[in-house]
C-alpha positions as CSV (number, residue, x, y, z in Angstrom):
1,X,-14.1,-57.3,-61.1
2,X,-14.2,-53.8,-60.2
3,X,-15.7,-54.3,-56.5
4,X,-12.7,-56.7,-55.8
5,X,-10.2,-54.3,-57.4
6,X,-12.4,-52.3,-54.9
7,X,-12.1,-54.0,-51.7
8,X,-8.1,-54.8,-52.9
9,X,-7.2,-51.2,-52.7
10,X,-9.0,-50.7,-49.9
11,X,-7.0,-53.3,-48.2
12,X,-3.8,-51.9,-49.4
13,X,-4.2,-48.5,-48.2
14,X,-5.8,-50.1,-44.9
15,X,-2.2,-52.0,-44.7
16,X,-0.3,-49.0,-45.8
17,X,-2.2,-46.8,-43.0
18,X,-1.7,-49.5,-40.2
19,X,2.1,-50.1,-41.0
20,X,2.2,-46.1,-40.8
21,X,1.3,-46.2,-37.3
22,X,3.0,-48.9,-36.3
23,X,6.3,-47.0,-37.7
24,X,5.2,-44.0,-35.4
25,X,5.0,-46.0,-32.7
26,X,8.5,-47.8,-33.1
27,X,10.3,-44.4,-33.7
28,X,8.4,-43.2,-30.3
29,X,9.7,-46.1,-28.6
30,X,13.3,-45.4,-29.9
31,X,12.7,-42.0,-29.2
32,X,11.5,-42.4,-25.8
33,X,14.7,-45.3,-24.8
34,X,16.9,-42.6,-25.8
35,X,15.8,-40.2,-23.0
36,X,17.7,-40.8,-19.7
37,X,15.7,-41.8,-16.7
38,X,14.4,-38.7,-15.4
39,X,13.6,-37.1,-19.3
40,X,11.3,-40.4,-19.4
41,X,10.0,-39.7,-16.4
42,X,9.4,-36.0,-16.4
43,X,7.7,-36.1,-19.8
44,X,4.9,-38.7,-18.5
45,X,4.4,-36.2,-15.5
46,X,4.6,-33.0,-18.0
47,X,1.9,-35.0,-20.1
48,X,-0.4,-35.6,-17.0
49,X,-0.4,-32.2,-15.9
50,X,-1.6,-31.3,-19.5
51,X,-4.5,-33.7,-19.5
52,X,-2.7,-35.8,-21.6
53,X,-1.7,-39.1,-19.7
54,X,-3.7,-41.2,-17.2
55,X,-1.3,-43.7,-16.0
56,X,1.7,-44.0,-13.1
57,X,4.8,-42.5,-14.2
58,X,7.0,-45.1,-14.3
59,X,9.7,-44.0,-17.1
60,X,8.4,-47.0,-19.2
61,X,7.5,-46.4,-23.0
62,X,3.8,-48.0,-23.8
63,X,0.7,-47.3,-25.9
64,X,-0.4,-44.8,-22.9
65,X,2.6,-42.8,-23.2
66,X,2.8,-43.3,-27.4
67,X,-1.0,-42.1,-27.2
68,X,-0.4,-39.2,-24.8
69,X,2.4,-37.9,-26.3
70,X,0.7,-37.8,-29.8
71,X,-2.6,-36.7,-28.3
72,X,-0.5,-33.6,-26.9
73,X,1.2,-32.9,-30.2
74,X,-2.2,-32.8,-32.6
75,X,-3.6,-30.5,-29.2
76,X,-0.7,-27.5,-30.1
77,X,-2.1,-28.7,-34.5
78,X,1.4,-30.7,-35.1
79,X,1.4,-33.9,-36.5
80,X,1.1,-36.7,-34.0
81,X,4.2,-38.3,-34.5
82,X,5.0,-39.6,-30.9
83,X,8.4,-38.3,-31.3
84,X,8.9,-34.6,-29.4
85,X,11.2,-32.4,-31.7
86,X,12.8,-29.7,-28.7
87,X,10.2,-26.9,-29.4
88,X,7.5,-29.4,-28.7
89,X,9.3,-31.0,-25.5
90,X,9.8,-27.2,-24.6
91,X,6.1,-26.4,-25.1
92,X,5.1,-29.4,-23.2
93,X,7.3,-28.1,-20.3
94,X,6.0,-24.8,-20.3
95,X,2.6,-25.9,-20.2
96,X,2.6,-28.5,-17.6
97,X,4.7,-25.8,-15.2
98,X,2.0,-23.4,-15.9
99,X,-0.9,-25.9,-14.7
100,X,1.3,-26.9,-11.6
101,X,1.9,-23.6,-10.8
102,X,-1.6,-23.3,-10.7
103,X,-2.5,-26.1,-9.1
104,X,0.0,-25.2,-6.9
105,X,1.7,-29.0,-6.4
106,X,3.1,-29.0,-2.9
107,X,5.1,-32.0,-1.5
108,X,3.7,-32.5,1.9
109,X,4.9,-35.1,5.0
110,X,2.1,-36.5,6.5
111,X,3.5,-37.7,9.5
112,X,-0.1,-38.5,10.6
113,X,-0.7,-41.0,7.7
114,X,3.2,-41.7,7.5
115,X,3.5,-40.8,3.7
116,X,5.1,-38.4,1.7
117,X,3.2,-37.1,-1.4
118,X,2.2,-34.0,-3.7
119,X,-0.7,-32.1,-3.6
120,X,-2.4,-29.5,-5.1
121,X,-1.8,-26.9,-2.4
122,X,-3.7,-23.8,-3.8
123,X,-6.6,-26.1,-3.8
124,X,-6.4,-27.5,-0.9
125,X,-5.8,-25.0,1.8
126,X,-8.2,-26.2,4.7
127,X,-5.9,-28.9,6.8
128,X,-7.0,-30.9,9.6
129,X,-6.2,-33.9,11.2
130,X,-8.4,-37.1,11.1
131,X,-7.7,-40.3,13.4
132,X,-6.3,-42.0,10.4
133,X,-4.5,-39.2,8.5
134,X,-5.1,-35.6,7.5
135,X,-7.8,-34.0,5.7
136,X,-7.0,-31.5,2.7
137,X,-10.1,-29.7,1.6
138,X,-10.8,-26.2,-0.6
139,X,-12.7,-23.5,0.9
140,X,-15.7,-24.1,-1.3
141,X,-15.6,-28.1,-0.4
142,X,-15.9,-29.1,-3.7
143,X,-12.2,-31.0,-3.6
144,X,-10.8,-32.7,-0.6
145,X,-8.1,-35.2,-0.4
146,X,-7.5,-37.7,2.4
147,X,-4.9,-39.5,3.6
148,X,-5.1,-42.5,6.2
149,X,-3.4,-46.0,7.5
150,X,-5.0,-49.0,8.3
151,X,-3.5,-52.1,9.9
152,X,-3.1,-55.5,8.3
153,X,-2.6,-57.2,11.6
154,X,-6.5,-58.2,10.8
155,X,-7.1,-58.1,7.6
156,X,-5.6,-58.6,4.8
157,X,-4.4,-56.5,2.1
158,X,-6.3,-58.2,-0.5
159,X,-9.1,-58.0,1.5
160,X,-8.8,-54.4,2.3
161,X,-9.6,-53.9,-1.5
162,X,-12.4,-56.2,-1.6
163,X,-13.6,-53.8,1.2
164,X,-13.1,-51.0,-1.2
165,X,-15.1,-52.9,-4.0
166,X,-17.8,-54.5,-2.2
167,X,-21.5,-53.1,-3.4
168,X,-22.7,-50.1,-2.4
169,X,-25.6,-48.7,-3.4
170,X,-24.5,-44.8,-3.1
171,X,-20.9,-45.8,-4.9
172,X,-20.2,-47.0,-8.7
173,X,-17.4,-48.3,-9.0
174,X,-15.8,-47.7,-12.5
175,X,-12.4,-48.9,-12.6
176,X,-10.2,-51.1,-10.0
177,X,-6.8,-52.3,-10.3
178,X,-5.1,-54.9,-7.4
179,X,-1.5,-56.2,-7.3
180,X,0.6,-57.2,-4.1
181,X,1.9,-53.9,-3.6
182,X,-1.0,-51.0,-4.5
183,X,-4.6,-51.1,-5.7
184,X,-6.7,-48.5,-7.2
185,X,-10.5,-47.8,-6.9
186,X,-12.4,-45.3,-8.9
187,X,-15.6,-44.1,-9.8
188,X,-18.6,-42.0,-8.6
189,X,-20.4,-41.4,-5.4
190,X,-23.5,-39.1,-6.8
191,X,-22.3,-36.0,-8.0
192,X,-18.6,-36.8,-7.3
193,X,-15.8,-38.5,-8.9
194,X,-13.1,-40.5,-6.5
195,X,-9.7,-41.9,-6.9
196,X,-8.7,-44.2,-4.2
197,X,-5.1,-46.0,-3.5
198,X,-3.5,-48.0,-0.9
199,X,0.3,-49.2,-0.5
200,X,0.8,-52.0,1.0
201,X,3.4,-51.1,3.6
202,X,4.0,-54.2,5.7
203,X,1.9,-54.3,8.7
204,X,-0.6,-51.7,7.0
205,X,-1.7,-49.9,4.5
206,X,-1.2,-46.2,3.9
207,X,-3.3,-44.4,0.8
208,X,-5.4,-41.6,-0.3
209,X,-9.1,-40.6,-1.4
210,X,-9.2,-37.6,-3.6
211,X,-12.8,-36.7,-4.3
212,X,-13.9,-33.9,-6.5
213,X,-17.6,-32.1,-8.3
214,X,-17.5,-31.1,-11.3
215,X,-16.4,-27.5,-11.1
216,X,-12.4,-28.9,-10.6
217,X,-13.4,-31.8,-13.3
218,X,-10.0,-31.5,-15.0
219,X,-8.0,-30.4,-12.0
220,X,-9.3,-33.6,-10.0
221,X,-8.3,-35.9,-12.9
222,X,-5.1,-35.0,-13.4
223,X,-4.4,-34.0,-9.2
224,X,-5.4,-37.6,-9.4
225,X,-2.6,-39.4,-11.4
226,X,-0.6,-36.8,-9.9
227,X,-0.7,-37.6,-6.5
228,X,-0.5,-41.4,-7.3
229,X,2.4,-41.0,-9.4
230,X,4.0,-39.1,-6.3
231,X,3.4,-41.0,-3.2
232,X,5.6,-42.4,-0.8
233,X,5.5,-44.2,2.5
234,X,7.3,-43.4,5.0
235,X,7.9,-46.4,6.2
236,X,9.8,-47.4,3.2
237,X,12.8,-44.5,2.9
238,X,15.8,-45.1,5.6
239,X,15.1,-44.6,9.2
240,X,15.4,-40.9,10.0
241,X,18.0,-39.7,12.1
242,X,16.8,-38.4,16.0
243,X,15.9,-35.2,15.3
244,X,13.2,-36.0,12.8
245,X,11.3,-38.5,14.8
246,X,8.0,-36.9,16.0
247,X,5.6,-38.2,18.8
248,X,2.8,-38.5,16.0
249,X,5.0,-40.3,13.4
250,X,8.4,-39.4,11.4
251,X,8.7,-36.7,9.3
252,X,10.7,-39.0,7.3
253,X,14.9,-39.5,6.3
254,X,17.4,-38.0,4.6
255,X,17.0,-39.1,0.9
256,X,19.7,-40.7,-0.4
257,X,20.5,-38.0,-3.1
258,X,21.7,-34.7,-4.0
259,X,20.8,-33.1,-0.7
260,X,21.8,-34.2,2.5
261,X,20.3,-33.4,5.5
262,X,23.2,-32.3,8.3
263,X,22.0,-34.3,11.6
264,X,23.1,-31.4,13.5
265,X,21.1,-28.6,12.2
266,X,17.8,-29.8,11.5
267,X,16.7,-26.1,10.1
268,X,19.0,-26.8,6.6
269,X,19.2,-28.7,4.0
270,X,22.3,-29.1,1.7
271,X,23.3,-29.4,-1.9
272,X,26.3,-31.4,-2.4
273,X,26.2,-32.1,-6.2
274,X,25.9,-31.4,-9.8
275,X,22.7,-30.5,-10.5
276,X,20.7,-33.1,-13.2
277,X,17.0,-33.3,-14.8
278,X,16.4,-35.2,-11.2
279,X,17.8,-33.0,-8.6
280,X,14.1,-30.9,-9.1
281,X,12.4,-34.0,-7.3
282,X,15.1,-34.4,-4.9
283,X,14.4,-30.9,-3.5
284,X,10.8,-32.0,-3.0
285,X,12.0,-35.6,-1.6
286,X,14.3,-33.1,1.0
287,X,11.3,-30.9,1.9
288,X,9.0,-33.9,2.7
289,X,12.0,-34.7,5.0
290,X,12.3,-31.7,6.3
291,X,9.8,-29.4,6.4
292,X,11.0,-27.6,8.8
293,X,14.0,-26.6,7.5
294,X,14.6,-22.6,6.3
295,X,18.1,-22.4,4.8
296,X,19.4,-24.0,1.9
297,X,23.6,-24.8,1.9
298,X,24.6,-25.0,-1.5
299,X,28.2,-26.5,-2.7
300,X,27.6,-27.3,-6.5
301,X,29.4,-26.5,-9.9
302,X,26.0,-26.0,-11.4
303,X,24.2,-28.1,-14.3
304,X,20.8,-28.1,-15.1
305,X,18.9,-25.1,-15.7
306,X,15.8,-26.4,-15.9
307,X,16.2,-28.5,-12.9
308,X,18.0,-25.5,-10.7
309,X,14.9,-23.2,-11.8
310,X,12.8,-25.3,-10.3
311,X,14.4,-25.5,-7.6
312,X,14.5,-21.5,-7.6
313,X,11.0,-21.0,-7.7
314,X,10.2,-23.5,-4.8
315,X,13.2,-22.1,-2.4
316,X,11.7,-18.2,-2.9
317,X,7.9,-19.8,-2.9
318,X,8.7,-21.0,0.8
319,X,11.1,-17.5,1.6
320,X,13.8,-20.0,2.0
321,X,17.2,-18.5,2.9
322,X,20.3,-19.6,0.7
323,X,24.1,-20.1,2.3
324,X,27.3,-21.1,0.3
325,X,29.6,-22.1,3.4
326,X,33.1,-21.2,3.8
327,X,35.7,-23.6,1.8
328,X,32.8,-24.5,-0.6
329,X,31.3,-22.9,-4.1
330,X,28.1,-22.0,-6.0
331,X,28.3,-21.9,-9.9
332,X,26.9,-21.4,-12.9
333,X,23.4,-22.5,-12.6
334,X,23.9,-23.1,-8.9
335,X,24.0,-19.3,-8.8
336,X,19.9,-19.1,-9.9
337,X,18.9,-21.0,-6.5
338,X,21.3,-18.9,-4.5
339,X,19.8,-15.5,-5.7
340,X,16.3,-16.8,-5.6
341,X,16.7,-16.5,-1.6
342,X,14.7,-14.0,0.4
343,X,18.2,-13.4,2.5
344,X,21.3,-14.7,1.0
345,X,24.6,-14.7,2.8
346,X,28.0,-16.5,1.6
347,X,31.2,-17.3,3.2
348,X,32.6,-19.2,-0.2
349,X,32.1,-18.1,-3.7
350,X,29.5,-17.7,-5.9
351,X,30.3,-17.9,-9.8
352,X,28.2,-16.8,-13.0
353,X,28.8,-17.4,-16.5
354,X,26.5,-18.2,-19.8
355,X,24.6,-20.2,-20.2
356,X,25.9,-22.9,-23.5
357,X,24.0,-24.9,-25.4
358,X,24.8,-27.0,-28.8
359,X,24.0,-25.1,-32.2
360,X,21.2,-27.2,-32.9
361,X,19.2,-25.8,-29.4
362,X,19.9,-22.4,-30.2
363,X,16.0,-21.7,-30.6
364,X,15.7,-23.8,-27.1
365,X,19.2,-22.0,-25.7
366,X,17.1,-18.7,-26.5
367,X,14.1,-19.6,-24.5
368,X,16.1,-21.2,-21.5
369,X,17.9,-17.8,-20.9
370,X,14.5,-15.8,-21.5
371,X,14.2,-18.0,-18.4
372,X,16.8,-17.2,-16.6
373,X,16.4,-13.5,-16.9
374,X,12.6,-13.2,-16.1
375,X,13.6,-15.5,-13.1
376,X,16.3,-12.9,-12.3
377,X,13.8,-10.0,-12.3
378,X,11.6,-11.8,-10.2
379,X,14.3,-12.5,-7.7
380,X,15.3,-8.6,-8.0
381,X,18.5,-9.3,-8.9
382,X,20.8,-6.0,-9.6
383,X,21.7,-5.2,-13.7
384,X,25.1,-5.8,-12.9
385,X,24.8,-9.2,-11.7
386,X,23.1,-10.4,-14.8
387,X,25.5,-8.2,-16.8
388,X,28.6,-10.4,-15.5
389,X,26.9,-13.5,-16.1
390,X,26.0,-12.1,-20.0
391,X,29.2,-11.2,-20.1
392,X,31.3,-14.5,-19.3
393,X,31.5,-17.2,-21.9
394,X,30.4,-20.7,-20.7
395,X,33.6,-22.4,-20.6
396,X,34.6,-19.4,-18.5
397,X,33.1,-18.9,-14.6
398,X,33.3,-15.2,-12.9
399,X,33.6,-15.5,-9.3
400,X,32.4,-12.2,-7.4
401,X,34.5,-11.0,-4.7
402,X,33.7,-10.2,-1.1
403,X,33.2,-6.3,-1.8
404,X,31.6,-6.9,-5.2
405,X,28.9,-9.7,-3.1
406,X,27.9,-6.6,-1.3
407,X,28.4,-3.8,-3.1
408,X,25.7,-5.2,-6.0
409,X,23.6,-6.1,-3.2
410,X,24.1,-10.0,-4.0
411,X,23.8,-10.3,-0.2
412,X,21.0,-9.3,2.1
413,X,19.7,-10.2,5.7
414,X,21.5,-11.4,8.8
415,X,24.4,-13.4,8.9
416,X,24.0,-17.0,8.6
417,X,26.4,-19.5,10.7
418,X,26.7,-22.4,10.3
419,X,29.6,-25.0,10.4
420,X,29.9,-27.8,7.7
421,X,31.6,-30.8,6.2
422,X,30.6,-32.2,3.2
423,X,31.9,-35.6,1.5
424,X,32.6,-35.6,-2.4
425,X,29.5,-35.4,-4.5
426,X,27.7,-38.4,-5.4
427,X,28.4,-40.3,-7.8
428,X,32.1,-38.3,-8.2
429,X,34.9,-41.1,-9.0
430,X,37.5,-42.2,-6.5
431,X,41.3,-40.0,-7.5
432,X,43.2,-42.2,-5.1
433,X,43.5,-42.6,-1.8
434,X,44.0,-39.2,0.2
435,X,43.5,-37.7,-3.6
436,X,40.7,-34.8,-4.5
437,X,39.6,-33.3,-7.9
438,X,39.2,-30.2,-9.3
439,X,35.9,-29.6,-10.9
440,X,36.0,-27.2,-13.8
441,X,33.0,-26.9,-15.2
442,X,30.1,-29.2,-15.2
443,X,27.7,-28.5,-19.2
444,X,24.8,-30.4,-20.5
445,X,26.5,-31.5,-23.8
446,X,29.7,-33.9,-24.3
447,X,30.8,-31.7,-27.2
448,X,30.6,-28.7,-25.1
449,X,32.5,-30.0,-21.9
450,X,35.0,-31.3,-24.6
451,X,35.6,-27.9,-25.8
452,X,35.7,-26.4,-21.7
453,X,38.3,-29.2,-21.5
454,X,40.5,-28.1,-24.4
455,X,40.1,-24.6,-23.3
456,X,41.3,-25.4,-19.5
457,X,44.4,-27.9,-20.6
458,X,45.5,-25.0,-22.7
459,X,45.0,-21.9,-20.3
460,X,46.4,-23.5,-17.2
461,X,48.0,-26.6,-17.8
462,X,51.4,-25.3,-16.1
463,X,49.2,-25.7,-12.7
464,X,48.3,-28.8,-13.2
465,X,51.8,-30.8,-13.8
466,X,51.3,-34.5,-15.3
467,X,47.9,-34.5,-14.6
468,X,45.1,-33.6,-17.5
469,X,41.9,-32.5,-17.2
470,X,39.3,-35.5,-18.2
471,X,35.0,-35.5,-19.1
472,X,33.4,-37.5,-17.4
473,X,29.8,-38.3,-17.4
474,X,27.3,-37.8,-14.3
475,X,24.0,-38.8,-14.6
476,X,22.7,-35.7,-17.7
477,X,26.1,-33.8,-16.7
478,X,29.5,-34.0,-18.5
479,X,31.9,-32.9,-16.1
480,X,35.6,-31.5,-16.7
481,X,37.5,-32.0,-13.8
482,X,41.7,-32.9,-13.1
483,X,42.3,-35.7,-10.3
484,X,45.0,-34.3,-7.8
485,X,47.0,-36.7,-4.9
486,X,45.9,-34.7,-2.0
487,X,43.4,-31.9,-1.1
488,X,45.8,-29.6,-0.7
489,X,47.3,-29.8,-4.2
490,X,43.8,-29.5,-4.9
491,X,43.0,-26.7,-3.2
492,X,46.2,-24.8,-4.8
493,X,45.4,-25.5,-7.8
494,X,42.0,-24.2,-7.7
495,X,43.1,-20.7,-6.0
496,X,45.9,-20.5,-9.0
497,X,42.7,-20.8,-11.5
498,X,40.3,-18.3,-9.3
499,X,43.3,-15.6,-9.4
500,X,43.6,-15.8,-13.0
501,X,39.8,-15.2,-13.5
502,X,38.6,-18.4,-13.6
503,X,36.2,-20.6,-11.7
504,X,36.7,-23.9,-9.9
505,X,35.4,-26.2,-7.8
506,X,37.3,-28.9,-5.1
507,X,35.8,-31.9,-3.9
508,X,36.8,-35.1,-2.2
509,X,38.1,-38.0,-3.7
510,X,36.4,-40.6,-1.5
């Protein structure tokens, strides 16, 4: 009687422990849903650059990403919850940009191979060109990476892979993976580990080898999810306009994004939105695009800090110079890439302010401008820049004049020319035909743009007539903008607000 009450108890607390998991793993997944597409997507990358994930990132909640996330936790002694509270997802975003930064995750273009893909560039610093790609190797040839093509005219992809698998006596093969459109071969080759893919590109197949000893074992595993998870042909983006064909392949198209690509200055790239979580990646997807390109256009009411940091780092990283064009504006967070260039120059305005966050994220708000400052003192940006910008509530935006651009030494190098015309933002609503908007402010939270919203109507609602201003969502972003009949109402408007010591922002209404 008292081994079955045994064995009965046992089974109960067996059942109790299993349905504790199982909740765990439900209020990850409701967790995880709840994160827009590029949160769910960053945090699988952040969790594969700490050693945490081995899968594609593909912004979809499994056991993988349940397992990884609560592996990560119990690795900082939390409890393994598979739900991030904001210091955790903060901690995890720390620590995954301090191993890229040491890894030194490049996006490259290799026209050779025709792909687009990340590597890790402070590794891999000896380049050379192969007849079926390009060769990445470190100066102690203990890591190399290798991209290459091969036709399908006579073979096929399928068998391609078999090729990959067939016996070898100086390969093991310990994991494969085959579907219509990639497959994945790893394993050993002696002392060496290798991760091999192919995409299946139409007429051929375009992949990489990454092999690596064992003094980069944990760089080459997670370089190796990294790379996967951040490949692209080039075949499969738009075709590129005439100036980025090469004789030896295509650099590869404008993305269809944030940044456009002017057709008739193939040295710049241009920001002509909000910045979200995903804008980050569409910086890279421009470079790979572009790789030529040394000045950065910026017309954007700001958004993202995290994202706009990032961006910051990678424009001063490749001594990038930064350009607001006449008629056009650079705010709030906006402001952080524009500084972060080795010369800046600007025709239109550039606007600082705080930056806001809800109550709840004041430990995270606290960290985020730690951020901004050290990023500032990196950038060498003058006290009394920084001092505005401290100075300036968020719902608030002070625009530097001409004299004060140069007097604090905001500007520096040559002047930069160069003539353009942008369309509205995407994703910006239609306001009628011939109509335009003016952009207010553009905050991470719905409560806050609410409140910029109130504060707006009731400062300058004489200015704007019957119209009122509105929140909109856009993409992470809640923006607070007015919808005006022309561009030239628009434009009025927007000077009216600027002389009164606010900031403002006009863009197209088709």
């Amino acid at each position: 009687m008292r081994n079955a009450l045994r064995v009965t108890v046992w089974l109960l607390l067996l059942w109790a422990s299993a349905g504790l998991a199982y909740a765990s793993f439900d209020d990850s997944r409701a967790w995880f849903d709840r994160l827009g597409e590029d949160e769910r997507a960053s945090t699988q990358t952040d969790l594969i650059l700490t050693g945490h994930y081995q899968y594609l990132v593909d912004g979809q909640f499994g056991r993988g990403t349940f397992d990884a996330i609560a592996a990560f936790q119990k690795s900082q002694g939390r409890a393994g919850t598979g739900v991030l509270t904001d210091f955790e997802r903060r901690k995890l975003r720390d620590l995954a940009g301090k191993v890229g930064a040491d890894l030194g995750m490049e996006p490259v273009s290799d026209g050779e191979a025709r792909v687009a893909l990340t590597i890790p560039g402070r590794l891999l610093t000896v380049r050379s060109a192969t007849e079926a790609g390009t060769s990445y190797v470190s100066e102690d040839g203990e890591i190399s990476l290798e991209t290459m093509h091969a036709s399908l005219a006579d073979q096929s992809f399928e068998q391609l892979f078999e090729a990959m698998t067939s016996p070898d006596p100086e390969r093991v093969v310990t994991y494969r993976s085959f579907g219509a459109g990639r497959f994945v071969v790893s394993g050993r080759i002696g002392d060496y580990s290798f991760y091999t893919m192919f995409v299946n590109a139409g007429g051929e197949a375009v992949g990489y080898s990454l092999a690596w000893g064992r003094t980069y074992a944990t760089q080459g595993q997670i370089a190796s999810v990294y790379v996967a998870s951040h490949f692209t042909p080039l075949g499969n983006l738009a075709e590129p306009p005439p100036e980025l064909t090469k004789a030896n392949g295509t650099a590869g198209a404008p993305p269809r994004s944030a940044f456009s690509l002017p057709d008739a200055r193939p040295d710049v790239i241009l920001l002509n939105a909000d910045i979200t979580e995903s804008t980050a990646a569409d910086f890279d997807k421009a470079i790979a695009a572009r790789p030529e390109a040394r000045i950065v256009a910026l017309n954007s009411p700001g958004g993202s800090v995290d994202s706009a940091l990032k961006i910051a780092f990678e424009v001063r990283k490749r001594g990038m110079a930064t350009y607001v064009p006449r008629d056009m504006g650079c705010y709030s967070a906006c402001a952080y890439i524009f500084l972060a260039g080795t010369d800046r120059q600007a025709d239109g305005e550039l606007g600082v302010h705080q930056i806001s966050a809800e109550v709840a994220d004041l430990v995270l708000a606290q960290t985020t401008l730690g951020d901004v400052l050290d990023a500032l003192q990196q950038f060498g940006v003058r006290q009394q820049v920084i001092s505005h910008m401290l100075r300036t509530p968020p719902d608030d935006m002070y625009v530097f004049s001409q004299a004060e651009l140069a007097e604090l030494g905001i500007l520096s190098g040559d002047p930069i020319e160069v003539a353009l015309a942008v369309a509205a933002p995407e994703g910006t609503a239609k306001a009628g035909a011939g109509g335009a908007y003016v952009q207010l402010s553009s905050l991470s939270s719905a409560t806050e743009a609410e409140r910029s919203r109130a504060y707006a109507e009731g400062r300058w609602s004489t200015l704007f007539g019957d119209a009122r201003p509105e929140v909109l969502p856009a993409g992470s972003t809640y923006q607070v903008r007015v919808a005006t009949p022309s561009v030239e109402r628009a434009n009025a408007i927007c000077a009216a607000i600027k002389a009164d010591g606010g900031g403002c922002y006009v863009t197209g209404g088709s």
